[in-house]
Structure formats: structure tokens, C-alpha cells
C-alpha positions in Angstrom: 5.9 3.1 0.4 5.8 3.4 -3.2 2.6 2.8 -3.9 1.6 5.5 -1.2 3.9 8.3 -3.2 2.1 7.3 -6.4 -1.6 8.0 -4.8 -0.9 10.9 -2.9 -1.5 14.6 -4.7 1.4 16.6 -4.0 5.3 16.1 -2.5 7.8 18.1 -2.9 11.5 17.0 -4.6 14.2 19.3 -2.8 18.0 19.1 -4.1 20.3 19.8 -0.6 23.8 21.5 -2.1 26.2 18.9 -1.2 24.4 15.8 -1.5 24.1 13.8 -4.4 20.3 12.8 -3.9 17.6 14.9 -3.7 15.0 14.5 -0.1 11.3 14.4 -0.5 8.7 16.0 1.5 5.1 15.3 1.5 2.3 16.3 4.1 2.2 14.0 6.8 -1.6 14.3 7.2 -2.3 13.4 3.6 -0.5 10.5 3.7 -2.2 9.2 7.2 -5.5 10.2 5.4 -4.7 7.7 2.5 -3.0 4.8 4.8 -6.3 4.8 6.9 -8.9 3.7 4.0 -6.6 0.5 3.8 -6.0 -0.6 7.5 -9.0 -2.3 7.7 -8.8 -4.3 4.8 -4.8 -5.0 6.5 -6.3 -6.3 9.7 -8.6 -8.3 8.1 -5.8 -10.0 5.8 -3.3 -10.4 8.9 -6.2 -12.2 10.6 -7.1 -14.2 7.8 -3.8 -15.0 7.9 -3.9 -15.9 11.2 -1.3 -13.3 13.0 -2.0 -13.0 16.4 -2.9 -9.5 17.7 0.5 -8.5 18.7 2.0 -9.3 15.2 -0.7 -7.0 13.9 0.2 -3.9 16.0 3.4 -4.7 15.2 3.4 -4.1 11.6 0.8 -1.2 11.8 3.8 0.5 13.7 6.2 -0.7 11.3 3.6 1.3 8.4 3.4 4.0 10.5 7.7 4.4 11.1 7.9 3.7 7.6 6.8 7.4 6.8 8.1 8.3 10.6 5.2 9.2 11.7 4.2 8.7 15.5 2.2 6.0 16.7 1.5 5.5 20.3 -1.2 3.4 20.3 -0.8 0.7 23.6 0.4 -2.6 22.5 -2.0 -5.3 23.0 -1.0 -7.5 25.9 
């Protein structure tokens, strides 16, 4: 997640009165527009590293939840 907030352009940093953190908003489409130049070279590591299928959906959702964004591609049987 970081390394996502480090490449994308521009987020915002918003102080909620009554909370001793501050929340950060970035655009959604920006960030699925960065994560998609790198999900083929993640398939291509999981298979080398041989993870079936299902594991690999599994942690594409998991990328995808990290950021809550949805993701309702069917699971591979």
C-alpha cells in the first residue's frame, strides 16, 4: 500500500475534529490505473511460484480490498 501512495499524483490528508489521526483520500480510479501496469508481472511471479489459480485470485482480491475497492471477478473453480 505504501508503495502505491508514493507513486500516485495526488491524495488528500483530511484532519476529522475529534480524532487524533488524520484520514486520506485518494481517487480510486488512479490508483486502479497504477495497480493494473503491475498485475501481470504479479501473475507471472505467483505462477512462477507455483500458486495454483485460486491462490492467485485470491490475493488479487486481497490487493483490490486493500484499497476497498470492488472486485467481482468469478473465482476460478
Amino acid at each position: 500500500m505504501m508503495m502505491v501512495m508514493c507513486c500516485i499524483d495526488s491524495m488528500d490528508a483530511l484532519k476529522v475534529q475529534g480524532r487524533s489521526q488524520v484520514q486520506v483520500q485518494f481517487n480510486p480510479l488512479e490508483v486502479v490505473h497504477f495497480m493494473s501496469g503491475g498485475f501481470v508481472t504479479m501473475n507471472e511471479m505467483c505462477e512462477r511460484a507455483e500458486m495454483s489459480e485460486r491462490q492467485i485470485f485470491k490475493r488479487t482480491k486481497a490487493v483490490f480490498g486493500c484499497f476497498n475497492l470492488p472486485f467481482d471477478a468469478p473465482e476460478p473453480e
